[in-house]
C-alpha positions in Angstrom: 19.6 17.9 9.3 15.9 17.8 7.9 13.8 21.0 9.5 11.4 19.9 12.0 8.9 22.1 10.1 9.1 19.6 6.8 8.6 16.2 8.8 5.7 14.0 8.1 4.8 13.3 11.3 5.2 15.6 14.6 8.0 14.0 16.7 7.4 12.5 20.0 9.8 11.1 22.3 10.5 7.5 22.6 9.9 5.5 26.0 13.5 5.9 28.2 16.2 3.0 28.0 16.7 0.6 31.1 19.6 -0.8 31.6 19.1 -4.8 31.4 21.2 -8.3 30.4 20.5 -11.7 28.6 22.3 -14.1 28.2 23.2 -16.8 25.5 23.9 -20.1 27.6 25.1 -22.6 25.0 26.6 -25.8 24.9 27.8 -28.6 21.9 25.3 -31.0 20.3 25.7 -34.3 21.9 23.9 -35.8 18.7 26.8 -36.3 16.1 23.5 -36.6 13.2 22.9 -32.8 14.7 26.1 -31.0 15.2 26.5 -27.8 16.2 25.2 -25.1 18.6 22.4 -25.8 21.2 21.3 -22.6 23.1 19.0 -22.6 26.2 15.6 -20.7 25.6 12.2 -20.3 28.0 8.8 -19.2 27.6 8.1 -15.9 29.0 4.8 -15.8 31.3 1.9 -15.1 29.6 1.4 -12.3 31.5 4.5 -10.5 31.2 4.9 -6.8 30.3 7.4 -7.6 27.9 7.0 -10.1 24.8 4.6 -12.5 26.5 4.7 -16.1 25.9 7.8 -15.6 23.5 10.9 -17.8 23.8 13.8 -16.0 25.0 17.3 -16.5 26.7 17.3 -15.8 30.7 18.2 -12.1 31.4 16.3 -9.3 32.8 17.2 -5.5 34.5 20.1 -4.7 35.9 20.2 -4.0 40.0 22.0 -1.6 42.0 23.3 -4.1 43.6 25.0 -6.1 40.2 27.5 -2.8 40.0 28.1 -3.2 43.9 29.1 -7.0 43.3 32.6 -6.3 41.7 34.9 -7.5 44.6 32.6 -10.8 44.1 33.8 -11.5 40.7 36.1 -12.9 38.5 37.0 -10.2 35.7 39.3 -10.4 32.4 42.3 -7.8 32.5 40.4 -6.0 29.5 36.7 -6.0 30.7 35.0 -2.8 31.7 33.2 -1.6 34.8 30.1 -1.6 32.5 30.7 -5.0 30.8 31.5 -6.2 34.6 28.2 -5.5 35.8 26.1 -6.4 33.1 27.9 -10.1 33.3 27.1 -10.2 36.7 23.5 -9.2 36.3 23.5 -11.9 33.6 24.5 -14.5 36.1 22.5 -13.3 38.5 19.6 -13.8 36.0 20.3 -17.2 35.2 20.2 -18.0 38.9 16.9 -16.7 39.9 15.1 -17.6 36.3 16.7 -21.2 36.0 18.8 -22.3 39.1 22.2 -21.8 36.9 25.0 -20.9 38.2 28.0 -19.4 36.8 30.6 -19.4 39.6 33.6 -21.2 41.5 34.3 -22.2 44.5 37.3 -20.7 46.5 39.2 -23.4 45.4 38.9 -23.5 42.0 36.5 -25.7 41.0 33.2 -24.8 38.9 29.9 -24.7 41.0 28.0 -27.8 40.9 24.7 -28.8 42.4 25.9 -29.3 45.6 26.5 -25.5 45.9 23.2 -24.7 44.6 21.1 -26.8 46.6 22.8 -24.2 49.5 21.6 -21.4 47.5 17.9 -19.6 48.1 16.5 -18.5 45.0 14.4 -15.8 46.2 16.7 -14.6 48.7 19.4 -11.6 48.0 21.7 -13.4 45.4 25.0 -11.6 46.1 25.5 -12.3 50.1 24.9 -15.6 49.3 27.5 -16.3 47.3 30.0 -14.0 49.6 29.0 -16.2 52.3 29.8 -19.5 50.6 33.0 -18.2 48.9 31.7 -17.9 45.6 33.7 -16.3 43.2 30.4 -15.0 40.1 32.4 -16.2 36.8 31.7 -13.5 34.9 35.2 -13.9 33.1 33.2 -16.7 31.4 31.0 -14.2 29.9 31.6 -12.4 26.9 29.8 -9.9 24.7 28.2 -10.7 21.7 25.8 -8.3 20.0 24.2 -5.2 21.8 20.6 -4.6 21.6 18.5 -1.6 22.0 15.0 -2.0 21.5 12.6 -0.6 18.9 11.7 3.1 19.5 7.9 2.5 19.1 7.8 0.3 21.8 6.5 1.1 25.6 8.9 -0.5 26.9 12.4 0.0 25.9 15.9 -1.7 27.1 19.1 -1.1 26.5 20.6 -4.8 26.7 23.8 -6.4 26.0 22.8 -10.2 25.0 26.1 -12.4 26.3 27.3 -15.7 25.5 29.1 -18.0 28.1 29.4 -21.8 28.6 26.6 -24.1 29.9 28.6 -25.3 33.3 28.7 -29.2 33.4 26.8 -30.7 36.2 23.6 -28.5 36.1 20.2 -28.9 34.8 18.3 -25.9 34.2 14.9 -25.7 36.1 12.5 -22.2 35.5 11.0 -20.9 38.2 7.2 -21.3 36.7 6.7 -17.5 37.7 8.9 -15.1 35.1 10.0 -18.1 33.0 8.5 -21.5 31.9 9.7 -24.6 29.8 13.5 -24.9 29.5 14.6 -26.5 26.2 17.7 -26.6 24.4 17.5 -26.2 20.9 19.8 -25.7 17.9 19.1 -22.4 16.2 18.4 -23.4 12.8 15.3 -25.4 14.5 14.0 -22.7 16.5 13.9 -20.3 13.7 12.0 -23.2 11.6 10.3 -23.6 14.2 9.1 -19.9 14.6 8.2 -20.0 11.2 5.9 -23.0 11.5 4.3 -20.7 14.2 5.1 -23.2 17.3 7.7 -21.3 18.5 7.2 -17.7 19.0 10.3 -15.4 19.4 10.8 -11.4 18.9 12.7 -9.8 16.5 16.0 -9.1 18.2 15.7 -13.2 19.1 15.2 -14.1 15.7 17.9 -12.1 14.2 20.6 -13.2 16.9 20.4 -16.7 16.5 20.5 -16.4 12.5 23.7 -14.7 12.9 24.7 -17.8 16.1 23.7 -20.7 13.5 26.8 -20.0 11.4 29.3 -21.2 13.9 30.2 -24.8 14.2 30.7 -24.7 17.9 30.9 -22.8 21.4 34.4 -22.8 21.3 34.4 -20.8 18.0 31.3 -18.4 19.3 33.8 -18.0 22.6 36.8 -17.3 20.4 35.3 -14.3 18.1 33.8 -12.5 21.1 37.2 -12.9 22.8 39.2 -11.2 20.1 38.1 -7.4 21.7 35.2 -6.7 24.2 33.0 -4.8 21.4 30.2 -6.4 20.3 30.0 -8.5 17.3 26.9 -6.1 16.0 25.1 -3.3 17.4 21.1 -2.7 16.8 18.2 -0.5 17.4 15.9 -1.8 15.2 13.1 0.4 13.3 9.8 -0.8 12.2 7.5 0.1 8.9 4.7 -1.5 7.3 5.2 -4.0 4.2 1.6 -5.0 2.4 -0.3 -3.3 5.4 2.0 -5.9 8.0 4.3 -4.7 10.9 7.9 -5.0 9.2 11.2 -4.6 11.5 14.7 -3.7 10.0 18.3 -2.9 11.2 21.3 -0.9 10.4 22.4 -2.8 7.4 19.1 -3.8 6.0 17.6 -1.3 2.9 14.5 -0.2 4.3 16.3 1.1 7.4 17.1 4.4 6.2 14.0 5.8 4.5 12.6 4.9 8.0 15.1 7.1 9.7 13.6 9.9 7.7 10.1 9.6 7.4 9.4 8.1 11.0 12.7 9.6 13.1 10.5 8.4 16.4 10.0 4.9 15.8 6.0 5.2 14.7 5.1 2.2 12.2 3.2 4.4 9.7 5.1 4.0 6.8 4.5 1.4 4.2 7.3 0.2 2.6 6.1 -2.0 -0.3 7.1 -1.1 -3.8 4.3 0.8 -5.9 4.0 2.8 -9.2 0.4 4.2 -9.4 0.8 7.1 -6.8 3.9 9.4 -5.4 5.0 8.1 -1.7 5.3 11.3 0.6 8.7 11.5 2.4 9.0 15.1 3.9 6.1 17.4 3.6 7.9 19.0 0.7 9.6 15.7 -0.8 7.8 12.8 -2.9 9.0 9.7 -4.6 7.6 8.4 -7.8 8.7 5.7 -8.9 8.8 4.4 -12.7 6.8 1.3 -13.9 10.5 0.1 -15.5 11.4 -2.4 -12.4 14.5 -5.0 -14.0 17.7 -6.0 -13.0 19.6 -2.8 -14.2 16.3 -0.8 -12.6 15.4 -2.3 -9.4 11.9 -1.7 -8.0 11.9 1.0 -10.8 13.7 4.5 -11.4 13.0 6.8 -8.3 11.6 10.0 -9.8 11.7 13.2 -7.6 9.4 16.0 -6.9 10.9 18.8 -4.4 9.1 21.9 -3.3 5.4 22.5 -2.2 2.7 24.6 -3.1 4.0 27.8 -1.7 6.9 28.0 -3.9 6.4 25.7 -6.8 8.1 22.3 -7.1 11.5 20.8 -9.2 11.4 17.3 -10.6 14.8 15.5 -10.1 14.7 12.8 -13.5 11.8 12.6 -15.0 12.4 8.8 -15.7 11.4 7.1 -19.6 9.2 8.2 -21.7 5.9 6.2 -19.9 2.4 8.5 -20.5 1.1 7.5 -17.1 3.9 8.2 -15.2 4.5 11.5 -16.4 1.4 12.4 -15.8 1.4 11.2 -12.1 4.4 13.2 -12.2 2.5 16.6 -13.5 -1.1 15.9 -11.2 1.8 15.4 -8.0 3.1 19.0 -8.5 -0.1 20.5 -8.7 1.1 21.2 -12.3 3.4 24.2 -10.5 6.7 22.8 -12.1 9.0 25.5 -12.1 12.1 23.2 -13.6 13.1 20.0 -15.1 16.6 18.3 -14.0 17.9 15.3 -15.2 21.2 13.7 -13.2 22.4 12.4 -16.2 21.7 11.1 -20.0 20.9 7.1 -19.3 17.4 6.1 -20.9 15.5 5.2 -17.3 16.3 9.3 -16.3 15.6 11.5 -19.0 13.4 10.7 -22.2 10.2 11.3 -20.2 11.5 15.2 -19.8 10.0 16.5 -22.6 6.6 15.3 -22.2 6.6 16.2 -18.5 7.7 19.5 -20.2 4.5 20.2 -22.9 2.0 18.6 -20.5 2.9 21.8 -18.6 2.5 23.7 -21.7 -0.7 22.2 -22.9 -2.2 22.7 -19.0 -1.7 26.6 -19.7 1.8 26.9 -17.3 4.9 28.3 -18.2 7.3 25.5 -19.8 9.9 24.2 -17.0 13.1 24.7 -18.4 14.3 21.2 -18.6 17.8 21.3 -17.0 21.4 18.8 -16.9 24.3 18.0 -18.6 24.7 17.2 -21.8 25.8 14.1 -23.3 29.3 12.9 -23.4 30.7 12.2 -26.7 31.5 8.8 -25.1 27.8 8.0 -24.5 25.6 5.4 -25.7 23.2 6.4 -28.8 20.4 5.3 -26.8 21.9 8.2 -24.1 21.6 11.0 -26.2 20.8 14.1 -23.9 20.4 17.7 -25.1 19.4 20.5 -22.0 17.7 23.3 -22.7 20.6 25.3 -20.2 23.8 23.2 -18.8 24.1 23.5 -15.0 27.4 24.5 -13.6 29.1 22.4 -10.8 28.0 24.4 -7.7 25.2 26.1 -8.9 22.0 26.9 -7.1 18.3 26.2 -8.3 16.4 27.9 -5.6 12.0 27.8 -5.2 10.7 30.8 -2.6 7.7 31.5 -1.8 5.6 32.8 1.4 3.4 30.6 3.7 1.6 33.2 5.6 4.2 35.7 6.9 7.1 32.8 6.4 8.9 32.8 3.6 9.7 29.5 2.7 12.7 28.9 0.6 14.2 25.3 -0.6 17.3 25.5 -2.3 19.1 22.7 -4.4 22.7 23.1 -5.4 24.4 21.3 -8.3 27.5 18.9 -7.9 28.8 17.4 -11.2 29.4 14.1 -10.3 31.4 12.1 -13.0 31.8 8.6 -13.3 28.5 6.6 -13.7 28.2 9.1 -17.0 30.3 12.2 -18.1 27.7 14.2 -17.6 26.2 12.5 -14.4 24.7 15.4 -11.4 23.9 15.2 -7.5 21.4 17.7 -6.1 22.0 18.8 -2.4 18.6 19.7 -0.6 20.5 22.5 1.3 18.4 23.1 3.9 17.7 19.8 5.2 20.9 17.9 4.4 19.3 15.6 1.3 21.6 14.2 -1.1 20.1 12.9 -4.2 22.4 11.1 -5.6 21.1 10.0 -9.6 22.7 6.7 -10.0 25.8 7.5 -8.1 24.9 6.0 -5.1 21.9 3.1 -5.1 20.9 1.1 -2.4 20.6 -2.2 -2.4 23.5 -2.6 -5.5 26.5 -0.9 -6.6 26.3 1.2 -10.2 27.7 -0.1 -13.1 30.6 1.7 -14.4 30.8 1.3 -18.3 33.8 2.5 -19.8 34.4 5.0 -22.1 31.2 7.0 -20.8 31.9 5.7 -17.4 35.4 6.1 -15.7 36.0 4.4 -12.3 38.6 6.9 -11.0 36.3 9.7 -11.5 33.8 8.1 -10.1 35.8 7.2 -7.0 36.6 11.1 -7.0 33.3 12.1 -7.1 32.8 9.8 -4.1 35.4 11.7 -2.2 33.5 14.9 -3.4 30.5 13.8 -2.2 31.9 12.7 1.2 33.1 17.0 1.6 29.9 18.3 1.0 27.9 16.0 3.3 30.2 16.8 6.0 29.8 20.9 4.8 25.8 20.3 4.7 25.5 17.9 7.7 23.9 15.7 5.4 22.4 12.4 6.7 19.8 10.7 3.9 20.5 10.2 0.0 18.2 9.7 -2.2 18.8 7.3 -4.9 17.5 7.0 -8.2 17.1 3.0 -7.3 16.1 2.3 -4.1 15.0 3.3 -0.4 16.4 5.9 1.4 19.8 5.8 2.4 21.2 7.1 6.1 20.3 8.0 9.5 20.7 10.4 12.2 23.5 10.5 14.0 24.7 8.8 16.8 22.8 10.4 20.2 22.0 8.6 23.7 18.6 7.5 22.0 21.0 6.4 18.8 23.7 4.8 19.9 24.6 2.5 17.2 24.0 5.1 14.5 27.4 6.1 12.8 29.3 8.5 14.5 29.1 11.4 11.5 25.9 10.2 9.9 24.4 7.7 8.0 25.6 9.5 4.5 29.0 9.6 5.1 28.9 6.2 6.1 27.5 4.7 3.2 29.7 6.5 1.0 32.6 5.2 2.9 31.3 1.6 2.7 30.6 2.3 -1.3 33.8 3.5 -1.5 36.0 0.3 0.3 33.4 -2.2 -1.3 35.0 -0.5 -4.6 38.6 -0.7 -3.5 38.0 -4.2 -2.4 36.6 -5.7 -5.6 39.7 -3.7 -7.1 41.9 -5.3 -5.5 40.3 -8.6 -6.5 40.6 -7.4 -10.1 44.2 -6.9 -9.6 44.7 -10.2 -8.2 43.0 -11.9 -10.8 45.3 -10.5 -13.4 48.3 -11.3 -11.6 47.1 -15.1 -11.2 46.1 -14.9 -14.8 48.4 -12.7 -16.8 47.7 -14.0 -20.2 43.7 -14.3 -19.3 40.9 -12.8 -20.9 38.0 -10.3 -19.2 35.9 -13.4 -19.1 39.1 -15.5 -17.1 39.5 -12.6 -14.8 35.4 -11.6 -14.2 35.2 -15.8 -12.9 37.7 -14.8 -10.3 36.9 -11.2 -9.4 33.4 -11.7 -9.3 33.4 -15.3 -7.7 31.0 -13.9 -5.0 28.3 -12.7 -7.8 26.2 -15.0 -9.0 27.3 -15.6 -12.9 24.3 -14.6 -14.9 25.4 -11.1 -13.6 29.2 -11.7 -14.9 28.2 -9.8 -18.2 26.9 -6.9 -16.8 30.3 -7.0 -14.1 32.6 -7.6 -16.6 31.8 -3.6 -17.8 32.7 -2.3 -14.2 35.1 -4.6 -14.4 36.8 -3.2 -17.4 36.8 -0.2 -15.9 39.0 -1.5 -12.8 41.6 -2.6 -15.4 41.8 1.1 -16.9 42.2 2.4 -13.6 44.8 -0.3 -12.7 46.8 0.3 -15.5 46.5 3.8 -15.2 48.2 3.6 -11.9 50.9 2.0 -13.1 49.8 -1.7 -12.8 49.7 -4.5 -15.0 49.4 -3.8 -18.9 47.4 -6.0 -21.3 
């Protein structure tokens, strides 16, 4: 974990959860030109503590009195106490906010208006219901995704947002207190209409009826939250700022990570936009330069490094090309108090720019870094050709010490040969704060290419598994690519819950390493449909899901697939 001492920012604590419920009322277009999904959404009062005048589906806090209503319900074999209560505060919700009514009579039959016209909105909902023989349908109401809210927020919820069936027979009416404007709307047009700026919804809104727009019907929305009572997806969003503007993210999305790191709380300080001209801070003693080479191989650029501070002198983690101006960013970000050089590996965007980072120390009056790495493969390109001053050994140290008053501050970086992108390809773990950076190993936001001879897919899978050891031995949560943001996230806590359970590192190496197995497997199954095909035959089947002006540069990871196929014992060409 990163030291307290090296954050950007002093931690605070985010606002408590409260327990609350939504839920996603839906019904089938009647309009066979529309088809598909309507969904019931309101406008919040203006006045509201909570997401003013924003559309939203009917829900709000869960009562004491929602977990005391059991006995009143109908309940699947499989659903929870918790799950129970939340569906029940979700009908009890829909009641008070709209004058819906999930239930049945004693007899069987769905509720209909002749029930609720016996009902008093603003009176106790549960005894009303005993008292008529209602039975609160919450076997009607499944999960769907599970929400917590944004840690910079005042006001924080932990909410489950359900899905259940409009009942025939009712008409929703607001109450024109809490909620205003009932209208049922598909959610491909409520997301164009948010757009147009006529529609305003919140983030967590937004997101959940992007995912809802890609079933054809209720049935089928009914049917995948039925197949277990987990979620579909789990989210606590975290915010940063893109261009100077608010920008959310979740889990899955690439920005997610580097916010976990530099902003653990949830403060929107961080801007996330894509620059060149000066190093973006990340820990107090870890800076990201990034190289003016952004292109489809590169990214936004290759990520240059620069760990240490100025009690103890700083390392530079791949140098990048050979660009003047960023190598002299480089050399005025250090303070010009480089104390070594290290390139992960050989490849043209990491280390040409190493010797001039090198003589521009010299030239300042410093020492010369020692420039540090593995040497070339035999295998390797001619435009990889890389010659360290000293070869590092797998497992070796490079430590900086120094004294900050009476402390001594020490940050230590050990060596893990890391084979398969390149021969002589490296990973640095930050020891004391649990930092992987991870060369061209591990990327966000793409998958390396693995380019035979030089590259070899089942050391590369190997060095994955490596990898996956040492973060588990270092309790490491971040990586730090050489393309990309930040990778990870803390682990999962009551203020975290939908972090991974060991860490974000871990868990992107084991989504790396089954998104490799998986396109393997394709690989394989291309062969066996074509036997007699070519790498271009099999690249239009493996790779049907890439987009084909990127078949050349797969058809190299691809080869290397076939290798390791074969060298398993599978098919021979």
């Amino acid at each position: 974990m990163v030291r307290p001492t090296q954050l950007l920012h002093a931690p605070r604590s985010p606002a408590p959860l409260r327990p609350a419920a939504t839920v996603l009322l839906l019904r089938d277009s009647a309009d066979p030109g529309h088809p598909g999904i309507e969904v019931l959404m309101t406008r919040r009062s203006m006045t509201a503590s909570f997401a003013p005048g924003a559309y939203v589906f009917p829900g709000g806090g869960i009562d004491a009195a929602d977990a005391q209503s059991h006995r009143l319900a109908q309940r699947r074999p499989s659903q929870s106490d918790l799950h129970l209560t939340q569906a029940i505060a979700a009908i009890r919700e829909s009641f008070e906010e709209l004058g819906i009514l999930l239930a049945r009579r004693s007899d069987g039959p769905h509720a209909d208006a002749t029930d609720l016209a016996r009902l008093d909105r603003k009176a106790p909902f549960a005894p009303q219901c005993e008292s008529l023989g209602l039975r609160l349908a919450a076997d009607e109401v499944f999960v769907l995704a599970h929400w917590i809210t944004d840690r910079d927020l005042p006001r924080r919820f932990d909410v489950p947002f359900l899905v259940a069936r409009m009942p025939e027979g009712q008409e929703p009416v607001a109450d024109e207190s809490e909620q205003f404007e009932p209208v049922w709307i598909r959610p491909a047009d409520a997301l164009a209409r948010h757009a147009a700026g006529d529609f305003f919804i919140i983030f967590p809104t937004i997101r959940t009826l992007e995912r809802l727009q890609a079933y054809p019907s209720v049935q089928a929305v009914l049917e995948a939250c039925a197949v277990n009572e987990q979620p579909l997806f789990t989210s606590c969003p975290r915010a940063g700022l893109m261009h100077g503007k608010e920008s959310r993210h979740m889990e899955h999305e690439s920005p997610f990570g580097e916010l976990a790191l530099v902003c653990p709380d949830g403060r929107i300080v961080h801007e996330l936009a894509w620059q060149t001209e000066r190093p973006v801070p990340l820990l107090r003693h870890v800076q990201r330069l990034t190289a003016p080479n952004p292109g489809m191989m590169t990214g936004p650029g290759t990520n240059s490094y620069v760990v240490g501070d100025p009690a103890c002198g700083h390392v530079v983690i791949d140098p990048g090309p050979d660009e003047p101006e960023h190598i002299e960013r480089l050399w005025r970000a250090t303070g010009g108090d480089i104390r070594a050089i290290v390139c992960t590996h050989s490849h043209p965007d990491h280390s040409p720019g190493a010797p001039r980072l090198q003589a521009l120390c010299t030239r300042a009056g410093s020492p010369p870094p020692p420039v540090l790495g593995l040497p070339s493969a035999s295998t390797a390109r001619t435009n990889s050709h890389f010659v360290p001053e000293r070869s590092l050994a797998d497992g070796e140290r490079i430590e900086l010490v120094g004294a900050s008053g009476e402390a001594e501050v020490r940050h230590t970086l050990q060596v893990v040969h890391t084979p398969g992108h390149a021969a002589n390809h490296l990973c640095l773990i930050l020891e004391e704060d649990g930092l992987l950076f991870s060369g061209d190993h591990i990327l966000n936001g793409s998958t390396t290419v693995i380019d035979p001879p030089d590259g070899h897919m089942g050391d590369y899978l190997d060095s994955l598994d490596k990898l996956d050891r040492l973060c588990g031995e270092y309790n490491v949560h971040f990586i730090l690519p050489a393309h990309g943001y930040v990778l990870g996230d803390h682990p999962r806590s009551a203020d975290n819950p939908s972090a991974p359970e060991h860490g974000g590192a871990r868990a992107a190496i084991a989504q790396l390493k089954a998104h490799r197995l998986a396109r393997e497997a394709k690989v394989a199954t291309a062969m066996r449909t074509r036997p007699d095909g070519t790498l271009d035959d099999w690249v239009a089947l493996a790779y049907n899901d890439v987009p084909e002006r990127l078949w050349p540069v797969a058809k190299r990871s691809m080869l290397a697939h076939v290798e390791r196929i074969q060298s398993l014992g599978g098919f021979n060409v």
